[in-house]
N, C-alpha and C positions, 0 to 999 in steps of 0.2 A: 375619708380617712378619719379615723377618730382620734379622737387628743385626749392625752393622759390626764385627770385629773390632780392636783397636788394633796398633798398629805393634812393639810387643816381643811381644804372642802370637802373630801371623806368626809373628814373628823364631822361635822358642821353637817351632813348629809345623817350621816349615823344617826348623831347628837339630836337633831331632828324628827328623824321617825322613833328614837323611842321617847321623846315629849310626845310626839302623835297618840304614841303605843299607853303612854303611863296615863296620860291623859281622857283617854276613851273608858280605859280600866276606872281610873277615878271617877271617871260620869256613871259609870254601872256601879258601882257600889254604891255609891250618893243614892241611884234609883232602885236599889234593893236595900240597902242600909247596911250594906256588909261589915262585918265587924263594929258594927251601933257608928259606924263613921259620921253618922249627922250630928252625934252629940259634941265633937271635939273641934266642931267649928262656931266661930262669933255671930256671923248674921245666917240670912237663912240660908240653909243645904240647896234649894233651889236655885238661889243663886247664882252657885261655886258651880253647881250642874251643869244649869244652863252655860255660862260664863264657860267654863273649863271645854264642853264638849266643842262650842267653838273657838277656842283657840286651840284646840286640839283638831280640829278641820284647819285651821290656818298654818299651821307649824305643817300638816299633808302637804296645803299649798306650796308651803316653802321650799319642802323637796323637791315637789315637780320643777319646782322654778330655777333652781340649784341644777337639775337632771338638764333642763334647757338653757343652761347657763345664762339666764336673763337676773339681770343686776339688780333688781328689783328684790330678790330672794335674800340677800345680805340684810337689804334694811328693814325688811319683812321683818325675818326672822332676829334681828336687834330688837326690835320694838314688841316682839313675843316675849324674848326669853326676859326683857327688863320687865314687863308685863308680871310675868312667871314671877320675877323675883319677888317683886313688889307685892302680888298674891298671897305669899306664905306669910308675909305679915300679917296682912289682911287676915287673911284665914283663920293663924293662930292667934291674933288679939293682940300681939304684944311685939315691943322691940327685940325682946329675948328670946330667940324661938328654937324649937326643936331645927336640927339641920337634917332633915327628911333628902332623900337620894336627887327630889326633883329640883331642889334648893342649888344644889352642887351640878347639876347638869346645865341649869339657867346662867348658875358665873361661869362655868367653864365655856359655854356660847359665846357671854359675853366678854369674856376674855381675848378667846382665839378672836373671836370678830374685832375688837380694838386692836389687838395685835398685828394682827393681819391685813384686814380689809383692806389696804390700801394696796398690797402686793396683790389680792385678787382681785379686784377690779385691771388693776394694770394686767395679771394675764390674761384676761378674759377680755382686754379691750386687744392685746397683741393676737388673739386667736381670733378676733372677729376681723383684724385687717388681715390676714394670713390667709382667710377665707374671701375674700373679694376678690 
């Protein structure tokens, strides 16, 4: 029997693969130089390359883990998107930064996950004794 997901682990599943999706797209332009993008970052494009394509494998992770409802995906993916957040600083040099789509997808993570978290762990601990 399968169990319904709730409407912020969606959200949090979604939210997820397209940091995956934006994030893969950012390693390829970094590696082609699409739109001269290596100029408008601080340290080196190599870096943010490297750096981004794996946390863009780890946020895939997170889905899956999400998909297998193992708890472990919650603080995964906390520790990405503040990651994330904290990057755009980095990247743009300064306190005051452009608010780029991926900026807003990192706080709205880490939103629904402080708001929530605590309700999803409790249904996912009621759905694993439900299954014993």
């Amino acid at each position: 029997m399968k169990s319904k997901r709730s409407f912020p682990l969606v959200l949090l599943m979604i939210l997820s693969l397209e940091k995956f999706i934006q994030h893969m797209y950012v390693t390829y332009a970094f590696l082609v130089d699409l739109g001269g993008i290596r100029q408008f970052v601080t340290l080196d494009y190599r870096l943010f390359m490297i750096s981004g394509f794996l946390v863009g494998i780890l946020f895939l992770v997170s889905f899956m883990l999400m998909i297998r409802r193992n708890r472990l995906s919650l603080n995964l993916l906390l520790g990405l998107a503040l990651f994330d957040f904290v990057g755009e600083f980095v990247a743009q040099g300064t306190l005051f930064i452009d608010i780029p789509v991926s900026f807003v997808v990192a706080s709205v993570i880490i939103l629904v996950l402080l708001v929530t978290r605590n309700s999803l762990v409790e249904e996912d601990e009621a759905l694993h004794v439900g299954s014993r």
